[in-house]
N, C-alpha and C positions, 0 to 999 in steps of 0.2 A: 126726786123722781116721782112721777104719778103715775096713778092705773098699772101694777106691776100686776102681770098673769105668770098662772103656774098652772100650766097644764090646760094653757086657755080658759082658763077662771081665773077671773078679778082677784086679787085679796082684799081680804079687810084687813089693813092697817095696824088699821085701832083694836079688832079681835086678837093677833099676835101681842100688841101692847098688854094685851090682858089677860095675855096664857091661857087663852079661848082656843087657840089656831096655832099649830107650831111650836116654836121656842124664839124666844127673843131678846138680845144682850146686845149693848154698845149701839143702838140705832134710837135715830132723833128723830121725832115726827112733828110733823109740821112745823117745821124749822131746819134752819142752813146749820151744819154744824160743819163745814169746810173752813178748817183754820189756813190763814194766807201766812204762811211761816217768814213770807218776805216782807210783810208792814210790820213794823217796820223794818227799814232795810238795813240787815245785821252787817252788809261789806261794805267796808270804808273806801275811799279813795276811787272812788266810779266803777267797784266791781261788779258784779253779773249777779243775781242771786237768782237761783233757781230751788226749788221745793219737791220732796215726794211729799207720803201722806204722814209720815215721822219726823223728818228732818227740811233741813236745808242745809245747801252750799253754795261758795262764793267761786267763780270765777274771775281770777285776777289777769286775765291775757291783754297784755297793754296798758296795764296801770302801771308800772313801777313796782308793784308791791309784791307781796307775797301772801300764805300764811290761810288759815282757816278763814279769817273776816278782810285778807287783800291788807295787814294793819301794818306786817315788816315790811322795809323799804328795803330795794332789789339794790340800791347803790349805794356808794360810799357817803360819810357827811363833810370830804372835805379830799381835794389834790395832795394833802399830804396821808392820806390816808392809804390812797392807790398808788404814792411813791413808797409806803410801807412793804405795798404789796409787791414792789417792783418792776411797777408800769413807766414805761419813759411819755416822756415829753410829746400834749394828744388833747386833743376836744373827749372829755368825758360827762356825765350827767354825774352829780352828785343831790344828794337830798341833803341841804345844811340841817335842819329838825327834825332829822329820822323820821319815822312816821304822824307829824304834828301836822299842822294846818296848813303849811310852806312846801308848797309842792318841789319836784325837781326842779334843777337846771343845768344848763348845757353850759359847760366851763371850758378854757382853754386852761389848761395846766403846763407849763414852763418846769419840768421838773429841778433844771439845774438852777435858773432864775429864784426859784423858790428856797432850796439851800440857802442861795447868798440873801434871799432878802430875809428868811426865818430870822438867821442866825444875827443881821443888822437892825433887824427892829428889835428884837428881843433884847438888844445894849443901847438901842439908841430913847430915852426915855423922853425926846423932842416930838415922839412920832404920837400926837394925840389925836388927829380928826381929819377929817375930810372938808375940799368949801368947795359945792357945786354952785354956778351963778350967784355968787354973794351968800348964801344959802349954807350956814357950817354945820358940820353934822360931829359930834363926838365920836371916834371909832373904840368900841369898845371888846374889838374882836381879839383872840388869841391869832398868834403870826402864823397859826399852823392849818388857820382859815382863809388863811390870805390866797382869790382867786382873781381873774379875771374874765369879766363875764362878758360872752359874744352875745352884743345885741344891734339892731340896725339902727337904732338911737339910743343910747347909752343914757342919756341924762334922761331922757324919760322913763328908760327901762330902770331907772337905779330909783326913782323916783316912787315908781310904782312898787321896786321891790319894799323899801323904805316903809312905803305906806302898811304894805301886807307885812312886811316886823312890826309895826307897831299896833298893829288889830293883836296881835299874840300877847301883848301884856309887857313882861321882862324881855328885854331884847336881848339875843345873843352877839347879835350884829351893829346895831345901828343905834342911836337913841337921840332923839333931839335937842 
């Protein structure tokens, strides 16, 4: 701020700063002392931050997430998790890495299909890998991840999921 009047006279600034004029506590003169609470930006996963002159907060409406920083995930990590819950057989979003770098995805869940296959792959120890286009992939997933995922190109969609497991480091899903 410049030129502040009191009582249609100018202040001197600098006379407050000096216990000349006034009283003077917590003010900055020439210089910004507006701190920007959102650089950087404390919400994860695309939330909203907004700022008073104390704090900030995250706005998580249509992330997925939840939580002070948007950092819990609003969904399950897995079809067997919502057949926990007692959800029947249905297109759900699951977050397989809870709040990691792996965003959601929209799964078709089979809930009865899934019983019998948990229960067949968990005995059948033949069941090691995947081979998209020549292309074999180790599956190194528990059976209780086992989903199938709605996409409008599957091989490229499973490709790119693939890629983004393997930016994460240890994979839980996939490994080459």
């Amino acid at each position: 701020m410049q030129f502040i009047h009191v009582d249609d006279q100018l202040v001197d600034l600098h006379a407050v700063e000096q216990g000349k004029l006034g009283s003077f506590a917590n003010i900055s003169i020439d210089m910004c002392a507006i701190i920007d609470r959102c650089v950087p930006n404390h919400c994860e996963h695309g939330g909203k931050c907004t700022q008073t002159w104390d704090s900030f907060s995250c706005t998580c409406d249509g992330t997925g997430y939840s939580g002070a920083t948007c950092h819990n995930s609003i969904y399950e990590l897995s079809c067997e998790a919502y057949k926990h819950l007692g959800k029947t057989t249905g297109s759900y979003w699951i977050d397989p890495d809870g709040s990691g770098a792996l965003g959601p995805l929209k799964v078709y869940c089979d809930m009865t299909a899934l019983e019998v296959l948990n229960n067949d792959i968990r005995r059948d120890e033949r069941i090691a890998g995947v081979t998209i286009k020549r292309e074999a992939y180790n599956l190194e997933a528990f059976a209780d991840d086992l989903v199938m995922i709605l996409l409008e190109d599957p091989l490229e969609g499973i490709r790119t999921l693939i890629e983004k497991l393997k930016d994460l480091g240890v994979l839980a899903v996939f490994e080459d």
